[in-house]
C-alpha positions in Angstrom: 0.0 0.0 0.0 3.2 2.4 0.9 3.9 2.3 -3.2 0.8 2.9 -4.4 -0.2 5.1 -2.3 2.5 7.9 -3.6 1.0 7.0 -6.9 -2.8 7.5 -5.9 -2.7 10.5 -3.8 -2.5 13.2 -7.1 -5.7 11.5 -8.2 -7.3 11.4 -4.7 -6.4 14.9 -4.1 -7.8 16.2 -7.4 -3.9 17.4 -8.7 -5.1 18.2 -11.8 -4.5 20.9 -14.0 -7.1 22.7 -15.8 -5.8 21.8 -19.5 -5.9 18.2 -18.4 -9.9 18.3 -18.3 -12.0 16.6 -21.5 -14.6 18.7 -23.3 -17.2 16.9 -21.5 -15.2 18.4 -18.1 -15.7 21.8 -19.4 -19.2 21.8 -20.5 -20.5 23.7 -17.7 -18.1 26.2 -17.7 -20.6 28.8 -18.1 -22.3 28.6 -14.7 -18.7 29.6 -12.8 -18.8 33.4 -11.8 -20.3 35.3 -9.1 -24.2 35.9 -9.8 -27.1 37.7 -9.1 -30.5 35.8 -9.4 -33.6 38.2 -10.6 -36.8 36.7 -12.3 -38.5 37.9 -15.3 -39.7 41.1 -14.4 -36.4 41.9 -12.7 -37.1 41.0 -8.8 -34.3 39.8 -7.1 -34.3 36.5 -6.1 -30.9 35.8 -4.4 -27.5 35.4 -5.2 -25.3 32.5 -6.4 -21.5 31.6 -6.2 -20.7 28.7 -8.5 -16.9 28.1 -7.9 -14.6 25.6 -9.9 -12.6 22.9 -7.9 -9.9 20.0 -8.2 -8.6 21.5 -11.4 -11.7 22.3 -12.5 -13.6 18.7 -12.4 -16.1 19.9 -9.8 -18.1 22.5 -9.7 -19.7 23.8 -6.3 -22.8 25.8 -6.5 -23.8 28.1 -3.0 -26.5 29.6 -3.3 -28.5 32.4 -1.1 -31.8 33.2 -1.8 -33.5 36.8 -1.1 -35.9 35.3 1.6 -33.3 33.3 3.2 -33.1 29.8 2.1 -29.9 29.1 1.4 -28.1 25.4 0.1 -24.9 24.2 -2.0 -24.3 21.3 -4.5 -21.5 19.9 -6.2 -21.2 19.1 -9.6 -19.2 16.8 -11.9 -19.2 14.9 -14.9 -19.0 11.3 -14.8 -17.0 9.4 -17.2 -18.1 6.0 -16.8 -21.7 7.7 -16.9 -21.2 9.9 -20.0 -23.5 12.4 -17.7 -23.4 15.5 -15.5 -24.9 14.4 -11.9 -25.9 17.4 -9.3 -26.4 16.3 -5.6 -28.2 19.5 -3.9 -28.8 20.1 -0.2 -30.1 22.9 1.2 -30.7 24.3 4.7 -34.1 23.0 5.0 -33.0 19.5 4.9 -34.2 19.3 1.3 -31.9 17.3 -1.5 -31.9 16.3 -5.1 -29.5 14.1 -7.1 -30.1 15.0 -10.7 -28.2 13.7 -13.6 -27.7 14.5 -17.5 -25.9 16.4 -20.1 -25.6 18.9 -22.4 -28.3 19.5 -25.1 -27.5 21.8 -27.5 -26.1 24.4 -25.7 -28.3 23.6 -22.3 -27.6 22.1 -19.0 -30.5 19.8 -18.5 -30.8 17.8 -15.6 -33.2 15.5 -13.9 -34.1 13.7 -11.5 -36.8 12.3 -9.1 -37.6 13.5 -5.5 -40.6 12.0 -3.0 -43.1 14.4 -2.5 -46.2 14.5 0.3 -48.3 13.5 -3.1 -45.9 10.8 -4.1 -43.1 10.8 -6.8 -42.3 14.2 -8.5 -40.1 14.3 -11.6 -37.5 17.2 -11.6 -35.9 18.7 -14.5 -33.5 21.8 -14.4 -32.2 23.5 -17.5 -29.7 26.2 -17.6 -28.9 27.8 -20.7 -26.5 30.4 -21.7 -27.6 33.7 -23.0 -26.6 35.6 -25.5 -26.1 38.4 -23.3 -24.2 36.8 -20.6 -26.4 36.0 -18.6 -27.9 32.2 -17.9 -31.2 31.4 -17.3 -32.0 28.6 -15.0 -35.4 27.0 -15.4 -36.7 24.6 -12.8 -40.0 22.0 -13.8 -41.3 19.5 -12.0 -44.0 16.9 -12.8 -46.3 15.1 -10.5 -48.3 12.7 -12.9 -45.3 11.0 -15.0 -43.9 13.5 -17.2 -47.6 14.1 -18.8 -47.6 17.8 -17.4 -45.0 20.2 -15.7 -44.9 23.0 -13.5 -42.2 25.8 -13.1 -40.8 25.8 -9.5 -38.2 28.5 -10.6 -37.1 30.6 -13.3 -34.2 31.9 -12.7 -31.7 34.7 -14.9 -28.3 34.8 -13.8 -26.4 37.9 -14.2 -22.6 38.4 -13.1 -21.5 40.5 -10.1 -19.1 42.8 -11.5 -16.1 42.9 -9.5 
């Protein structure tokens, strides 16, 4: 164990450097900045610090919203998957594990949480503007996937330093 040990600890310890990360590594490169949250008609509804680590291969989300829930998750592409996964908690004691990919030029994540009504499908999409700015849109479905409902809608705009 002494020999490998030397060997593993790089890889345990994330001692990676950014250019050694695939394309699939970098596809959510646009959610890392410093962000203020607003909805469509411009009210604020938190902020959101989304902060690469281990060389890039995780990404870790902290968010605060602007009536005080607040939560974090980690993000990371998995290899042997060929998908993104998201494991959220928040505060509350709430969680979700989503997982996906890219489509298109989207984010799109899902996943399935118990609800007091039974099983409720999740599905998050973030998508990179034009502008700058990302738009995160949160649906979640109670009856299978036949109809959905937006929990959040979301457009990101960076904090200028």
């Amino acid at each position: 164990m002494r020999r490998v040990l030397p060997l593993l600890l790089p890889v345990m310890l994330g001692a990676m450097s950014p250019s050694d990360r695939t394309p699939e590594q970098r596809q959510f490169d646009f959610w890392v900045g410093d962000w203020e949250v607003r909805d469509a008609k411009g009210q604020r509804l938190g902020q959101n610090r989304v902060e690469a680590l281990l060389g890039g291969t995780v990404l870790q989300e902290h968010w605060q919203g602007s009536q005080g829930g607040s939560g974090t998750s980690l993000n990371a592409y998995l290899p042997a998957r060929k998908a993104w996964r998201q494991c959220w908690v928040d505060a509350k004691g709430g969680s979700l594990d989503l997982m996906g990919g890219l489509e298109g030029t989207a984010m799109v994540l899902r996943g399935a949480t118990e609800g007091p009504k039974g099983r409720v499908l999740e599905r998050i999409t973030w998508t990179p503007l034009p502008d700058g700015r990302v738009r995160q849109f949160w649906e979640q479905s109670t009856d299978g996937g036949a109809t959905w409902t937006v929990s959040f809608d979301g457009y990101y705009s960076r904090v200028k330093s």
